[in-house]
C-alpha positions, 0 to 999 in steps of 0.5 A: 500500500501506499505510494512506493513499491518495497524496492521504492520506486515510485507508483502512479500515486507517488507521480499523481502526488508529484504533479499536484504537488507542482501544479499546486506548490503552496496554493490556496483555493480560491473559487470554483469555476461553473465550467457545465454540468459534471465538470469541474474547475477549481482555481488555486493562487500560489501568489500572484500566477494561479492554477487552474484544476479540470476534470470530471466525474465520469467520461469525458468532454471539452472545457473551453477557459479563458486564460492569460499568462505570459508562462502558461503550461498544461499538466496531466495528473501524472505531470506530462505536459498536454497540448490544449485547443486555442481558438477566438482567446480561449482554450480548450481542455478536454476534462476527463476522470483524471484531473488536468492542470492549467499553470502559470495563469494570470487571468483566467474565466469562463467564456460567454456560451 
């Protein structure tokens, strides 16, 4: 059990804490994002950049945000880094049942529908 085999190398645990822990460093919530029904988005500020959490309960489907920041990346929950859709100043993020983060953000909201 745990994150670390006997011979402790890492499992997918130990990397899934890696990367949240990265995305997130010492961050502290500050508000969730309404992004449509059965996905989620939560911002976290680590002072002054955010990071922007996406995911969902079941299956998957697109999340368009807009978002700005002159350092901003896309994580996975294992830390590898995801390529978003960009179209009309907003991104895409597919969400899906492992959780992607959105770093280096400055500004960021949710679109007009």
């Amino acid at each position: 059990f745990g994150i670390i085999h006997l011979d402790l190398s890492p499992k997918p645990a130990y990397r899934a804490y890696q990367a949240l822990t990265k995305a997130l460093g010492a961050g502290r919530f500050v508000e969730k994002l309404d992004v449509g029904e059965g996905s989620y988005c939560y911002a976290f500020d680590a002072g002054g950049t955010k990071t922007l959490a996406v995911w969902r309960s079941a299956g998957e489907a697109p999340v368009r945000l807009k978002v700005s920041g002159a350092k901003l990346g896309t994580l996975d929950y294992l830390g590898n880094t995801v390529n978003l859709g960009s179209k009309d100043g907003a991104v895409t993020v597919v969400a899906g049942e492992k959780v992607t983060y959105v770093t280096g953000v400055e500004r960021y909201g949710v679109p007009a529908k």
